[in-house]
N, C-alpha and C positions, 0 to 999 in steps of 0.2 A: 504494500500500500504506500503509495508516495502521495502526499501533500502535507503543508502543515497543519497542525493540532491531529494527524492522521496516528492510530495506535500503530505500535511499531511494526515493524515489517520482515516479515520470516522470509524475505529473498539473501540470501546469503550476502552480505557484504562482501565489498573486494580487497581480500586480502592479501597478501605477499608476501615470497617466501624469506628467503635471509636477506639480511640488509649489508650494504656495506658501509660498515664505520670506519671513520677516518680521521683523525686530529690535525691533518696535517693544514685546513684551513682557519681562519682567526672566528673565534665564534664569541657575539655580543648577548646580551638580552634583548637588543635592539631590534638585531636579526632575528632571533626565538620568537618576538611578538608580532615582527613585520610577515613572516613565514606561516602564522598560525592567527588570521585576524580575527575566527570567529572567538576565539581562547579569548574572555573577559579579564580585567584586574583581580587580581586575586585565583589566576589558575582555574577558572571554572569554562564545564563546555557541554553543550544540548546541541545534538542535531537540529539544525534548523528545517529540515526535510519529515519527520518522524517524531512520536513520541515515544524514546526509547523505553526498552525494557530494563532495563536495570540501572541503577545508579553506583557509583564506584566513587571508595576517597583511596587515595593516594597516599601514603604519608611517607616523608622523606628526613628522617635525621638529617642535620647540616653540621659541619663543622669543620671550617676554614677549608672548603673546595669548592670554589667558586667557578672558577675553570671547569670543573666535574658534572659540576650541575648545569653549568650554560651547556655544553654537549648532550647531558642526561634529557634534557627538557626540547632539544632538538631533536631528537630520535623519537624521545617518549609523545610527542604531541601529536603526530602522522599515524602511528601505531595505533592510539587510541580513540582517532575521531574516526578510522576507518572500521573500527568495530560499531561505532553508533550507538556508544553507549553515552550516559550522561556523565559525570567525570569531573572528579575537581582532585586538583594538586595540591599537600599543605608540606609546606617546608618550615616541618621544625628545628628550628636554630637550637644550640645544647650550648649552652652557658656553661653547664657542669659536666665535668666528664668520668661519670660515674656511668656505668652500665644501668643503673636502676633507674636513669632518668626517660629513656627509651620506652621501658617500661611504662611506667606512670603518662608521660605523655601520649599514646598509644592506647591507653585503656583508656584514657578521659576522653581522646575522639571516637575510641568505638562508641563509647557510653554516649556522647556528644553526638556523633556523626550528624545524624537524620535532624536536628537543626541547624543545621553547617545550609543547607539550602534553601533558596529562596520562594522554592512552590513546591507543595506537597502534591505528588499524583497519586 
């Protein structure tokens, strides 16, 4: 089923098989959002064709690989608008470098999640 507000649509997305990564060119945020325009502030993304079926968070421990992440978030953003799911990115920054913060932060968005978005379907 294709149109918008249309329930999602059991035609197979196009998907594809290994990718090729490569570091060897300079990668911005600039570029990550210019690349990805449907991707809103703050990592969040809905087909604009469907109303998908599932919703997906993401959660990303950070700490000091900034480099890592502008590559991660280049690869990761194609991968996942071609599945057509709905989808938000949360990069948690770690102040503390205790293993147990990974934790705790990670239960408080499962527990969290499902008001992390802004329409409920």
């Amino acid at each position: 089923m294709e149109g918008e507000g249309q329930k999602w649509s059991a035609k197979k997305p196009p998907l594809v098989g290994r990718l090729l990564i490569e570091f060897s060119s300079q990668m911005t945020m600039e570029r990550v959002q210019r690349e990805n325009p449907n991707v809103t502030d703050g990592g969040r993304y809905t087909p604009p064709d469907c109303r998908p079926r599932w919703k997906v968070a993401i959660i990303i421990p950070f700490r000091h690989r900034e480099n890592h992440l502008k590559y991660w978030l280049h690869y990761l953003h194609p991968i996942l608008r071609r599945q057509r799911i709905d989808y938000g990115i949360y990069i948690i920054n770690q102040v503390r470098p205790e293993a147990l913060q990974i934790y705790i932060y990670c239960h408080g968005w499962i527990k969290g999640g499902p008001k992390c978005t802004t329409q409920e379907t």
